[in-house]
Each structure stands twice: as C-alpha cells, then as structure tokens.
C-alpha positions as CSV (number, residue, x, y, z in Angstrom):
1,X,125.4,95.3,93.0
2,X,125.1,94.6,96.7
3,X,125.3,90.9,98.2
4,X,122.5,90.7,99.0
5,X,120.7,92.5,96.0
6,X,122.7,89.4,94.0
7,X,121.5,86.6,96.3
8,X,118.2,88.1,95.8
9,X,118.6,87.8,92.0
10,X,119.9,84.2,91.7
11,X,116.6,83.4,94.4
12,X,114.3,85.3,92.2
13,X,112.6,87.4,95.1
14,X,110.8,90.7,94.2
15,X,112.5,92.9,96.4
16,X,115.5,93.7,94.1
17,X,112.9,94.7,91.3
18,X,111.4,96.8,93.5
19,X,114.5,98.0,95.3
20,X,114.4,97.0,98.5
21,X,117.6,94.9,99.0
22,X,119.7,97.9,97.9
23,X,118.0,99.4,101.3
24,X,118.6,97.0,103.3
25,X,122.1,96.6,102.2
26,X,123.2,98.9,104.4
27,X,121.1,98.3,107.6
28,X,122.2,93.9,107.4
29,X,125.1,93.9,106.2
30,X,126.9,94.4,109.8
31,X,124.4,91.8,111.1
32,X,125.5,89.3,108.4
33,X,127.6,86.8,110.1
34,X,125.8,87.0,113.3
35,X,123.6,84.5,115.4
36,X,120.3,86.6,114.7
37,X,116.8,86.0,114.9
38,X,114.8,87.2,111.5
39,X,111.1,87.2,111.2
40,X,108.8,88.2,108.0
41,X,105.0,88.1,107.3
42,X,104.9,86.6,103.7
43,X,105.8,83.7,102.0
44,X,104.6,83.5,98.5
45,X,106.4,80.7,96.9
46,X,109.6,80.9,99.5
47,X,112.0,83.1,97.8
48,X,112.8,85.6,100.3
49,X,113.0,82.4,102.9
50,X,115.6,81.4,100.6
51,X,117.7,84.8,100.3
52,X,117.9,85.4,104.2
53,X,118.8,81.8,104.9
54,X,121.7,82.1,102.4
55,X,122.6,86.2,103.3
56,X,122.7,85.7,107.3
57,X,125.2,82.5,107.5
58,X,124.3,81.8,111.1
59,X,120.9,83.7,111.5
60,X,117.3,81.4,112.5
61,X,115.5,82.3,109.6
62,X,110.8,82.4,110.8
63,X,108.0,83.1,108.0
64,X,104.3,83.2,108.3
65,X,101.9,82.9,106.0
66,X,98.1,82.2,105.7
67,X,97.2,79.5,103.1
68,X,93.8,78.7,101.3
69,X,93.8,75.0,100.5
70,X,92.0,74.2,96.9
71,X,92.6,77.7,95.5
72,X,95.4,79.5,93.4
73,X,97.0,80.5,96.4
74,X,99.6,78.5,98.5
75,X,98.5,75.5,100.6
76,X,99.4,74.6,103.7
77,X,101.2,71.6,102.9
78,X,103.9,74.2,100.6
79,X,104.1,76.1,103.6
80,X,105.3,73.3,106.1
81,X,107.4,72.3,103.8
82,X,109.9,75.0,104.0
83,X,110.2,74.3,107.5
84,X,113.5,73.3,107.2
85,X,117.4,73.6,108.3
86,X,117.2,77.4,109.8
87,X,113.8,78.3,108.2
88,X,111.2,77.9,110.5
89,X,107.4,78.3,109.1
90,X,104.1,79.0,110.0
91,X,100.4,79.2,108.9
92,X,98.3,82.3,110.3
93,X,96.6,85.8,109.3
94,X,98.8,88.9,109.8
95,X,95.4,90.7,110.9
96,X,94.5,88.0,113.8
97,X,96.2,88.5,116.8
98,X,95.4,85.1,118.1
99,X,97.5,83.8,114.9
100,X,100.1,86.4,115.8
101,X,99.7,84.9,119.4
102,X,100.1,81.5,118.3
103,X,102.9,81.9,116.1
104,X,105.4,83.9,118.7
105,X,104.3,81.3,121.1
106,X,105.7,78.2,118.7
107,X,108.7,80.5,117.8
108,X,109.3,81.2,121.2
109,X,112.2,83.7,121.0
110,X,112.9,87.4,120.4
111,X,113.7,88.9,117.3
112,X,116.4,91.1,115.8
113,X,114.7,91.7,112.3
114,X,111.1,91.8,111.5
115,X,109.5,92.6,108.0
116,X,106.0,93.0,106.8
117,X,105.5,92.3,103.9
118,X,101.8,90.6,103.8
119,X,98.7,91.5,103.1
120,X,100.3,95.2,102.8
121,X,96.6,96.3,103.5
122,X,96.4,99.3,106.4
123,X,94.7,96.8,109.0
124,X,96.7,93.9,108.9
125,X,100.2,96.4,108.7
126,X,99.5,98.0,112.2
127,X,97.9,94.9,113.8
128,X,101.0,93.4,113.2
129,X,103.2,96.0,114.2
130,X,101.0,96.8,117.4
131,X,101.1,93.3,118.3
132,X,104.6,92.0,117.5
133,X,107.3,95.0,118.0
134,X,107.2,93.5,121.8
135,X,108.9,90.5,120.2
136,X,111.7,92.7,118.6
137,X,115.2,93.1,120.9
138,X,116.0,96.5,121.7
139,X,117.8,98.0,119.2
140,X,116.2,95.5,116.3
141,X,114.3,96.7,113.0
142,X,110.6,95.9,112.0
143,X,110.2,96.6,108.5
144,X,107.1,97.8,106.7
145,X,107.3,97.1,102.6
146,X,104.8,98.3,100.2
147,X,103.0,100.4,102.1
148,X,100.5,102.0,99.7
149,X,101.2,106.1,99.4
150,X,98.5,108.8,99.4
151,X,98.8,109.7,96.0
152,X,97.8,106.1,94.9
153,X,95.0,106.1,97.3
154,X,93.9,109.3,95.9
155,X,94.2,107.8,92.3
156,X,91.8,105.2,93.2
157,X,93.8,102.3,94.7
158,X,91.9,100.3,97.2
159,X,94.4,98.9,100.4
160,X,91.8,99.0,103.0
161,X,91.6,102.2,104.1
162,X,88.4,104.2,105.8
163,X,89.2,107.0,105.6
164,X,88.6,108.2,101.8
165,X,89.5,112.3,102.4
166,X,92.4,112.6,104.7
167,X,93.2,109.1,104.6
168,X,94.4,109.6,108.4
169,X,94.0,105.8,108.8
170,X,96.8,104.9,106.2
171,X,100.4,103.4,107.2
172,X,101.9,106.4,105.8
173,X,100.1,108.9,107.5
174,X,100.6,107.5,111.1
175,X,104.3,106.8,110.5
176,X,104.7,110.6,109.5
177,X,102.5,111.7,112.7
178,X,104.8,110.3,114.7
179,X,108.3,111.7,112.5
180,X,106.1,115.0,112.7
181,X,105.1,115.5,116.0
182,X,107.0,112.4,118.0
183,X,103.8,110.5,118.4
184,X,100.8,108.4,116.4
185,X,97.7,106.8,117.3
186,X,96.2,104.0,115.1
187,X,92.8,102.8,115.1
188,X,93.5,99.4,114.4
189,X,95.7,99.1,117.6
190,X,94.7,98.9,121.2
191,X,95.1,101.5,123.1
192,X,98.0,99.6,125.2
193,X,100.1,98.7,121.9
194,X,100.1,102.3,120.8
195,X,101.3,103.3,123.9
196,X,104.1,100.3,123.5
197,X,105.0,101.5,120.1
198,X,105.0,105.4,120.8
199,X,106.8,104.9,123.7
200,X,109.9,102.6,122.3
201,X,110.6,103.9,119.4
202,X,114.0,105.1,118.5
203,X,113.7,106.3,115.2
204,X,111.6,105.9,111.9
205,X,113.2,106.4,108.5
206,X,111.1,106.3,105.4
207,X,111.8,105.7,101.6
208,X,109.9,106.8,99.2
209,X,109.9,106.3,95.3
210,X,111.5,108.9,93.2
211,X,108.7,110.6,91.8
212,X,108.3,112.5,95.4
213,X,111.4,114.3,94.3
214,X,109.5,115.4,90.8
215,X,106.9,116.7,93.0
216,X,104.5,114.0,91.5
217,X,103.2,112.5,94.5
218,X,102.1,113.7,98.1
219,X,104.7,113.4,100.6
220,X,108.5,114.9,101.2
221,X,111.2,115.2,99.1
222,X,113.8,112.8,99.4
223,X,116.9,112.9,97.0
224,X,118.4,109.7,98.4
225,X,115.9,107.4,97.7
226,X,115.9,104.5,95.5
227,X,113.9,103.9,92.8
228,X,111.1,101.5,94.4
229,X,107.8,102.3,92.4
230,X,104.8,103.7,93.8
231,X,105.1,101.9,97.6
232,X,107.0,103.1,100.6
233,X,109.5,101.1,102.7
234,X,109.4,102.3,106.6
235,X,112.3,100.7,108.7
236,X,111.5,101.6,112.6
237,X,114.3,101.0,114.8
238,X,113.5,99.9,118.4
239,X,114.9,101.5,121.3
C-alpha cells in the first residue's frame, strides 16, 4: 500500500475504494515535499481536504463546494469551517463560471494540481475544465474522477448528457477525440476555452476499469489499469 493510499484510509476518503490514490501515487509522490498549490471541486464531508493537507507537507491545500442550507446536504457554515491552517475553502457551483470566477479571484494564485471531482455530470466537468485549466502552471495536472463511461450511459445511467445515440457530448468521448485525432470541441465550452484547452495540452492519459480489458464495456483495452469500478479517471497534463 502506497502513502498516500494509507493516509487516504486512516482519513476515510473514497478514492482508495475506488482506486484512485493508487493512480495518483505515482504522478504526487515527487511533488510531495514541495511548496505546491492544489485545487479540487468537491468537499463532501472534508476528507480528501484532510488526506492532501497531511500527504503534501508544505502544499496550500483550496476546495470548493456548493452547499444547500436546510437539506441533507452540507451547509455553508461546514464548509467555512474547514477553512483552516493550509486548507482554504470556498462555496460555489462547478457549472457557473461566475462562481468559478469568484473563487480563483479569492484564491488568487496559480495551481499545480487540480481535480474534479463534483457534480461528475458532463456539463459542470468541461465548464470547469474550460474555465479553470488557465489557472493551472505549465506543466501541472487537472484531474477528472468519475467520469461516467459509455457503456453505463448506454445501460441507462443518467449524468447529464444530450446526446442519447453517440453520446458525442460525454467527458469520455471528447477526451478520446482529442487522444484520437489531437483535438476536441465541447459544447459546453466557449469557443475561446476550447481553443485554450486544445492548444495547451501536453498529454491526456486515461484509466479505465478492468472490465474494458474483458471486453465488457465500450472503450480500449488497457492492461495496466486499476481496478476503479465502472468510472474513468482522465489526468491531462498541461503544457
């Protein structure tokens, strides 16, 4: 067991059930001990907050977060309390870019990690990565988590997307455009973050669940990837 995938344990975050810190693993672990900048969409009760703060020793740790005061969800008042020591929080909508304004205008720096993992719907994924991979230093990583595969879509799970028989709009299918044919246009960007993304992109690598390699689901074969359920992790490096 990794580090990180034990830190992620004893803070009782998701991502080691589903895999992901044994990914990352290998992408963070020279970045460890460095003064770095880390940025992720989703708080939930603040246990991811908790693993980065503890993993990167010297790193600034930012989280935002909507909240719905009165209902099951988090409140507001949970988020700003987190804002504390190196974690810095704060309360907005993934799929709003004046919240996504707002919030790199508070943090007011550039970042060397970013991770998605929000709404995980196809909207609110590239709004966010349309509008915020300006804010990531060149050579820095913006991670998408649980981006929802064809195969489920096609098995009748419902992540927002339009397109119902090619499913062209879906995270998945852009990212793969562009590892297909070096390019990708999304629907839910503007024309000018497109063009941003397209053009500073180093390189995309994707990981998807074991069953591609039984030939069970839609997509390519990949022998070394982890066991991570139906969802795919994207990591996108900036140039």
């Amino acid at each position: 067991m990794t580090d990180l995938c034990a830190i992620a344990k004893r803070c009782k975050t998701d991502k080691v059930g589903y895999g992901y810190t044994t990914i990352y693993s290998s992408f963070f672990e020279k970045m460890r001990e460095k003064e770095i900048n880390i940025f992720e969409i989703g708080i939930c009760e603040g246990a991811s907050l908790k693993m980065w703060e503890e993993y990167f020793l010297n790193g600034q740790i930012y989280a935002m977060d909507y909240a719905e005061d009165g209902s099951m969800r988090i409140s507001s008042d949970f988020i700003m309390s987190l804002n504390t020591g190196r974690a810095h929080t704060f309360i907005g909508d993934q799929n709003k870019r004046e919240d996504l304004n707002k919030c790199m205008n508070k943090f007011n720096t550039k970042f060397d990690i970013m991770i998605d993992d929000g709404h995980h719907f196809q909207s609110p994924q590239q709004v966010s990565l349309g509008f915020l991979f300006s804010y990531l230093k060149s050579g820095g990583l913006y991670v998408i988590e649980d981006i929802c595969s064809i195969w489920n879509m096609k098995n009748g799970s419902e992540w927002g997307q339009k397109d119902r028989i090619n499913f062209t709009d879906s995270t998945q299918k852009i990212l793969e455009n562009f590892l297909e044919k070096g390019s990708f246009s999304s629907q839910y960007m503007t024309n000018e973050e497109s063009d941003y993304v397209n053009k500073n992109i180093e390189s995309i690598k994707m990981f998807y669940p074991r069953q591609f390699q039984r030939g069970e689901l839609l997509g390519p074969k990949t022998p070394d990837s982890p066991n991570i359920g139906t969802s795919i992790v994207a990591i996108i490096k900036k140039k």
